[in-house]
C-alpha positions as CSV (number, residue, x, y, z in Angstrom):
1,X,-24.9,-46.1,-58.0
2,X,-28.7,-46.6,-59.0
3,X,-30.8,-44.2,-57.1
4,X,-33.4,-46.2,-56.9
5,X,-31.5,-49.3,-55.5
6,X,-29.9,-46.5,-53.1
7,X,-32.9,-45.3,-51.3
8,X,-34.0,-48.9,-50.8
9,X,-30.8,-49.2,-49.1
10,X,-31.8,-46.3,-46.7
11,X,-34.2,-48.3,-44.8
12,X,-33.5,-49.7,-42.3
13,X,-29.8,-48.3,-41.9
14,X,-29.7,-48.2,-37.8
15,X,-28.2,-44.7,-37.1
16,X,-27.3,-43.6,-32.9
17,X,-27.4,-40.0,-32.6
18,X,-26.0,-38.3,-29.9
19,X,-26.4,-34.5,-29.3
20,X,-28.2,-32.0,-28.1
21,X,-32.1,-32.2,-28.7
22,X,-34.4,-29.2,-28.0
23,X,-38.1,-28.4,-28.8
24,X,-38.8,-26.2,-31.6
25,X,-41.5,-23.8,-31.1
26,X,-43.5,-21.4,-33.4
27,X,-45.8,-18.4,-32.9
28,X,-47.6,-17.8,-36.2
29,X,-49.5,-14.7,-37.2
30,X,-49.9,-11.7,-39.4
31,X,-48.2,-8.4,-39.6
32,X,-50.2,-5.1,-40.8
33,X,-48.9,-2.5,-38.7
34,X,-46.2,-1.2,-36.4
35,X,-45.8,-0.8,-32.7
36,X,-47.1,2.7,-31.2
37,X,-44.9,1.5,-28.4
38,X,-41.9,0.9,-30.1
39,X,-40.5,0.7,-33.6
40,X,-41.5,-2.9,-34.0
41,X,-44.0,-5.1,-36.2
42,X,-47.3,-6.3,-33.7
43,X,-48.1,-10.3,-34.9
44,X,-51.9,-10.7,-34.8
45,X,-50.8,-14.4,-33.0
46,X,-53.2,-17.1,-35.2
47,X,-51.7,-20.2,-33.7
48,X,-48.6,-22.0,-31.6
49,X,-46.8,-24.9,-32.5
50,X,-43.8,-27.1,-31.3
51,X,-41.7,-29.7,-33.2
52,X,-38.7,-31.6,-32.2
53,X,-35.3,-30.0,-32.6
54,X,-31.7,-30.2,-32.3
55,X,-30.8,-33.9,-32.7
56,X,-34.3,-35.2,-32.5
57,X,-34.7,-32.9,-35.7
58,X,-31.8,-35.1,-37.1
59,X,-34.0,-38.3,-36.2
60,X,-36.8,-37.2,-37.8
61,X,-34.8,-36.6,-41.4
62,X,-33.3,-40.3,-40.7
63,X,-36.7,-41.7,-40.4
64,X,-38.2,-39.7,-43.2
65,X,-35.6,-41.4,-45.6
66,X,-36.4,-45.3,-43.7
67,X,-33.4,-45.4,-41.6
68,X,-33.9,-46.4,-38.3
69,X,-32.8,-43.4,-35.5
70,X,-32.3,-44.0,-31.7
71,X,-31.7,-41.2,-30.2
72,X,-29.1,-40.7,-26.5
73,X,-29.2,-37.5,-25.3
74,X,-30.4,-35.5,-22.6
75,X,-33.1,-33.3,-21.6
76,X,-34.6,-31.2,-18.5
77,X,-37.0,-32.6,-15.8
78,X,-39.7,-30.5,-16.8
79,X,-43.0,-29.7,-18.1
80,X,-40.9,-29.0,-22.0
81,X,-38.9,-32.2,-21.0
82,X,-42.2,-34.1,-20.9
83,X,-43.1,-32.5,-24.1
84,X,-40.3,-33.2,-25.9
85,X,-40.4,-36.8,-25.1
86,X,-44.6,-36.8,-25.4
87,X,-43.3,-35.3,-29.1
88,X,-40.6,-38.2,-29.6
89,X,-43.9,-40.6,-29.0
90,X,-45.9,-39.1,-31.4
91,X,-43.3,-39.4,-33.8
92,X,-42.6,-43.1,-33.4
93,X,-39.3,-42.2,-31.9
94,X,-37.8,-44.2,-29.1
95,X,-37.4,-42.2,-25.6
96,X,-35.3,-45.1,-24.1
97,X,-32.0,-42.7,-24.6
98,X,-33.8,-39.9,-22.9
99,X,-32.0,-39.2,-19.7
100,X,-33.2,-36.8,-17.0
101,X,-30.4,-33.7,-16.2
102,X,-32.5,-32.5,-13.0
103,X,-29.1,-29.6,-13.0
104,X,-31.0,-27.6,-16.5
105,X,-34.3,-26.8,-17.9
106,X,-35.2,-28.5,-21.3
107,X,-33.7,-25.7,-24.5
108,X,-36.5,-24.2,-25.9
109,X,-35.7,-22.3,-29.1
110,X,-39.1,-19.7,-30.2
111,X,-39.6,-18.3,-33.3
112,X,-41.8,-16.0,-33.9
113,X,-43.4,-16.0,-37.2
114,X,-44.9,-12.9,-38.9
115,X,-46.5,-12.9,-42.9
116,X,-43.8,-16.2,-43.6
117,X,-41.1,-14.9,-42.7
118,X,-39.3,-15.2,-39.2
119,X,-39.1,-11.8,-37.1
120,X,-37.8,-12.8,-33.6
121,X,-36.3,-15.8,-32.2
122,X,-36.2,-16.5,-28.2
123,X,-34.0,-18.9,-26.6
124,X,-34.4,-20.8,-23.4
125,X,-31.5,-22.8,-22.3
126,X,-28.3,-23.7,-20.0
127,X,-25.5,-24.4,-21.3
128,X,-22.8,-26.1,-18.8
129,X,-21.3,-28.9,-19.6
130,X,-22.8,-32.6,-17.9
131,X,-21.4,-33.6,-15.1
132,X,-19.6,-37.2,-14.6
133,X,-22.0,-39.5,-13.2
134,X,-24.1,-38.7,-16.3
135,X,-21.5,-38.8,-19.2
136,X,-21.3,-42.4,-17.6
137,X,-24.8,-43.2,-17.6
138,X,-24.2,-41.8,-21.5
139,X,-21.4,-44.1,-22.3
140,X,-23.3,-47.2,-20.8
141,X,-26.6,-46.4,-22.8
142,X,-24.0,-45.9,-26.0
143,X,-22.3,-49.2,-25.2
144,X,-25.6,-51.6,-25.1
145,X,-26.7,-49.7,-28.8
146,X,-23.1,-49.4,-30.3
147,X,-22.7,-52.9,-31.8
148,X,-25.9,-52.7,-33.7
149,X,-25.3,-49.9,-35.2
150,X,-24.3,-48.9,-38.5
151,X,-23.2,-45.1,-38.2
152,X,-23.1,-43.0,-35.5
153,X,-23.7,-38.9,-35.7
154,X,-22.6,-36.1,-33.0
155,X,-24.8,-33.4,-33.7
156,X,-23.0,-30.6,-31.1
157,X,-24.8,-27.5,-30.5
158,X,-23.0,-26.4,-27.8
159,X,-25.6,-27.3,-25.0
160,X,-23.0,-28.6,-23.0
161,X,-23.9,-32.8,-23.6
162,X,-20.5,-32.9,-25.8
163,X,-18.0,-32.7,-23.3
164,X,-14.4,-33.8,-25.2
165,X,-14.3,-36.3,-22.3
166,X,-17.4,-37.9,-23.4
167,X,-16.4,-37.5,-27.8
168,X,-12.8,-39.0,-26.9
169,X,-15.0,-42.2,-24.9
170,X,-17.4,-42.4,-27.9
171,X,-15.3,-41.9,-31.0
172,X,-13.5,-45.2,-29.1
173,X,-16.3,-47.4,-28.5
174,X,-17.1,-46.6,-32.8
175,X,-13.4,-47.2,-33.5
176,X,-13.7,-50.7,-31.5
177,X,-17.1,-51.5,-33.3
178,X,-15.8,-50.6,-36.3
179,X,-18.9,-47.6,-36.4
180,X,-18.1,-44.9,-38.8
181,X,-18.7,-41.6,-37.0
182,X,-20.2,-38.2,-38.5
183,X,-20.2,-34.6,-37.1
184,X,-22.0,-31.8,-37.5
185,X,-19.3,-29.5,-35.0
186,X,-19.7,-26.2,-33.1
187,X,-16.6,-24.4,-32.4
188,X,-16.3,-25.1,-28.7
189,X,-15.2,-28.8,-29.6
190,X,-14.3,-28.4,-33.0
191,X,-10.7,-30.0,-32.4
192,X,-12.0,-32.6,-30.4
193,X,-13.3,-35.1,-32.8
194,X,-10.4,-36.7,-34.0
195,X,-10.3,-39.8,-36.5
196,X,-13.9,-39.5,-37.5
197,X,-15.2,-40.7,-41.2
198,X,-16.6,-37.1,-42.3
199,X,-16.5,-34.1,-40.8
200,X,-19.3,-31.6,-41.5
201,X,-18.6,-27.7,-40.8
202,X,-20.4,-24.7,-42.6
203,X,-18.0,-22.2,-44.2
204,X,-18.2,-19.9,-41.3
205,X,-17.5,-23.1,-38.4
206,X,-14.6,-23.9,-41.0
207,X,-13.4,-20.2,-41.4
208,X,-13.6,-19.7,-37.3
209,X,-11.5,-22.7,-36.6
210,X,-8.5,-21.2,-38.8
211,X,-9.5,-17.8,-37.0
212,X,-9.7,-16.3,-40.7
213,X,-12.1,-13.2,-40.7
214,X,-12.5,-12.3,-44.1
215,X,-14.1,-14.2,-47.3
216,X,-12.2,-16.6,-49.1
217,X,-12.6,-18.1,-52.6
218,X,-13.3,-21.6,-53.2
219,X,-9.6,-22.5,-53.9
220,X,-8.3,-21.1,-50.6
221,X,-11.7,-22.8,-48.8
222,X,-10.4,-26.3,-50.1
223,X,-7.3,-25.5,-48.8
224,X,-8.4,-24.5,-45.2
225,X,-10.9,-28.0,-45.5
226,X,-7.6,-29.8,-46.1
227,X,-5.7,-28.2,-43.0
228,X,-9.0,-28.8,-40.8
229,X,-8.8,-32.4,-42.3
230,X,-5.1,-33.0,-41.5
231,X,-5.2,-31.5,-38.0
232,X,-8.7,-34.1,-37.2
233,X,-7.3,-36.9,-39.1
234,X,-10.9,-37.5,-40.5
235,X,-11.5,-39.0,-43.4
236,X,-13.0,-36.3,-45.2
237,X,-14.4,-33.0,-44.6
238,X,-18.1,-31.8,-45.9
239,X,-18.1,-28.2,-45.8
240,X,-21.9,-26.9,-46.8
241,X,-21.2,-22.9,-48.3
242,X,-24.8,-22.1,-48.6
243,X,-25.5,-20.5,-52.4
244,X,-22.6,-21.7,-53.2
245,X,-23.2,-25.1,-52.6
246,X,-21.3,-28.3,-50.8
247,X,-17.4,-29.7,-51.1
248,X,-16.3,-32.3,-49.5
249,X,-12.3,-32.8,-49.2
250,X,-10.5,-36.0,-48.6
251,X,-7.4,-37.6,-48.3
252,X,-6.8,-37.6,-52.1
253,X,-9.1,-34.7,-54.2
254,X,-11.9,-33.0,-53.6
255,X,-15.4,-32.4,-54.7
256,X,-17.4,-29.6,-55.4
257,X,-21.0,-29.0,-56.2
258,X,-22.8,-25.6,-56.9
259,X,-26.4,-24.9,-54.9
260,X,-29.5,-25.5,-56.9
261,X,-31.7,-22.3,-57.7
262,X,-34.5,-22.4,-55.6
263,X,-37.1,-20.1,-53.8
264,X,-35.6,-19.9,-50.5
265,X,-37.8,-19.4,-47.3
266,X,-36.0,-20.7,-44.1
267,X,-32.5,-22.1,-43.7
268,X,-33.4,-23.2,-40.3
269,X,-32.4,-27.2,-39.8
270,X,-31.1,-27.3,-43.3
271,X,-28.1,-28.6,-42.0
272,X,-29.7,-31.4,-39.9
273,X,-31.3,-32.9,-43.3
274,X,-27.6,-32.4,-45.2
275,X,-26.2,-34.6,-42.3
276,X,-28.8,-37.0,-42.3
277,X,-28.3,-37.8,-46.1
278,X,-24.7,-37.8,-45.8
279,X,-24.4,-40.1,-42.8
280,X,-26.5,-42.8,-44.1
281,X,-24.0,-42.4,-47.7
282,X,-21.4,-43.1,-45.1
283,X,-23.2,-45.9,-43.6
284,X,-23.6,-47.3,-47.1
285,X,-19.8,-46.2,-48.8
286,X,-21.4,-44.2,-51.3
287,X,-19.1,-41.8,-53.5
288,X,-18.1,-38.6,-52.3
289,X,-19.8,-37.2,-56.0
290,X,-23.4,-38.9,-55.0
291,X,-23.7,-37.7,-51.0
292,X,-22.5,-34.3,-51.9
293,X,-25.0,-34.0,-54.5
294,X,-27.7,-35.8,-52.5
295,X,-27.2,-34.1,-49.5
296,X,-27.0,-30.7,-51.6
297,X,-30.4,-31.0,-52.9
298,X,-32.2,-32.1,-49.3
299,X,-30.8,-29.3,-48.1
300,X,-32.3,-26.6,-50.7
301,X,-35.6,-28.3,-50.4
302,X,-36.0,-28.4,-47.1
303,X,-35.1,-24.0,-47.7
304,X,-38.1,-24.0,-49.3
305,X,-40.1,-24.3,-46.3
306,X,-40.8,-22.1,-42.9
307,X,-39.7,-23.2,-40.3
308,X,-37.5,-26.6,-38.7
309,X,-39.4,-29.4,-41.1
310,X,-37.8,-33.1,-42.0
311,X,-37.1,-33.9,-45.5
312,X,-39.8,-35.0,-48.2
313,X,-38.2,-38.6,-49.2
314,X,-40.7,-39.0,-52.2
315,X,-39.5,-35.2,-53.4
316,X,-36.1,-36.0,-52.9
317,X,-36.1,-38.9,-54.9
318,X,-38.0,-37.4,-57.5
319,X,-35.9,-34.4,-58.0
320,X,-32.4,-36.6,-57.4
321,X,-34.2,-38.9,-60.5
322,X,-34.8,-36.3,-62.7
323,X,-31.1,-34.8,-62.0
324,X,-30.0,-37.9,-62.6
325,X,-27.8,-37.7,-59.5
326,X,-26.5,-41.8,-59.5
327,X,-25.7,-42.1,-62.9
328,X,-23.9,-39.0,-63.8
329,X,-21.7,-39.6,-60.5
């Protein structure tokens, strides 16, 4: 696979990605000295920020690498629900599959950010699942996109948008459209997406759902990937292990790529940018060997930064050149 010829074939991919989408926000500042008060750093606060998170975060990485994201999820009707979708403006992003929940408020994650290095994070959300008359609304906005679509993503954080009523009605409209389907799975639903294309847990998702509670090797991980892998009926499995790296697991062998040394800063959204690059290999076949090392090296760049960011395509391709990434796999 010529990388080159690869990344051309990014663009313009059309990718629906349903989940749970939040805003992102960041109190920067400097540390020099600790709380009289209480054994606790003060942050001189030197500015405020908020980005799109979640599965809007997913978006972003999608149309960093030329893909073409839309977006069905929900949000509150509130002053951070107008923000979020004032946000998916600025962004180019489409807002059509913004829907209204007037039952929650809009999930706000905070981070507070002190000399580069994250100190405190605050989360503002609700977390019961949708009720029917809006996983129909879902479905209906799912059902005019599906058939001009070339993958599909659940991005599940547990926000209570992924009801298994509403995966079972989704994973069948892909099925009928002949849509390949990724995950990125929280436990809560982890047994729920059944028959997708690739599956994609981190080690301690993976290690829950087999309710093993102490550290594995990698032999013993590939074998709990396979068991995950049987019991979905998915395609494959994609199991990021952080400094270890990435294996994905299929119905045949398996594959198995060490992490890259680099500086690492945040691991926030790193997973968003690892299933962004593997659902558009999906979208486009590509070798288990080539999305597990592509989507292994967007997801120690993007470590290399503070805070939620999107993928660098131009640094991504450079580094996946230089590595050589589509001819040595």
């Amino acid at each position: 696979m010529n990388i080159s010829r690869l990344f051309e074939e990014f663009k313009n991919r059309k990718v629906l990605v349903l989940g749970d989408t939040m805003l992102d926000a960041y109190f920067y500042g400097s540390v020099s000295r600790i709380s009289p008060e209480a054994p606790v750093p003060i942050v001189n606060l030197k500015s405020k920020e908020k980005r799109l998170g979640g599965a809007a975060n997913v978006a972003l990485n999608l149309k960093a690498l030329g893909a073409e994201p839309y977006v069905v999820s929900i949000k509150g009707n509130d002053s951070d629900g107008n923000e979020l979708k004032n946000l998916f403006k600025q962004n180019n992003l489409s807002t059509d599959g913004l829907i209204n929940d007037y039952k929650r408020i809009t999930t706000v994650k905070t981070r507070i950010i002190g000399n580069s290095h994250q100190l405190l994070r605050i989360d503002e959300e609700e977390t019961q699942d949708i009720d029917t008359s809006l996983e129909n609304l879902l479905v209906t906005t799912i059902e005019n996109r599906i058939k001009n679509v070339d993958v599909l993503i659940f991005q599940d954080y547990n926000k209570g948008l992924l009801t298994n009523s509403l995966i079972t009605r989704v994973i069948k409209l892909c099925k009928d459209n002949s849509v390949p389907i990724v995950v990125d799975p929280k436990f809560h639903n982890f047994l729920a997406y059944k028959g997708v294309t690739l599956f994609k847990p981190n080690k301690k998702e993976l290690l829950q759902s087999e309710n093993i509670k102490t550290q594995i090797g990698l032999t013993a991980l590939l074998n709990v990937a396979e068991s995950s892998r049987e019991k979905l009926n998915a395609t494959k499995i994609m199991t990021t292990l952080s400094e270890d790296g990435v294996v994905i697991v299929n119905k045949t062998n398996s594959v198995h790529l060490p992490a890259h040394q680099r500086k690492i800063v945040d691991v926030s959204g790193a997973g968003d940018t690892v299933l962004s690059v593997a659902a558009l290999c999906v979208a486009l076949n590509v070798s288990d060997e080539v999305t597990a090392a592509l989507a292994n090296l967007a997801g120690g760049i993007v470590c290399e930064h503070v805070g939620v960011v999107p993928i660098d395509r131009d640094q991504l391709f450079s580094e996946a050149t230089e590595l050589t990434v589509g001819e040595r796999y």
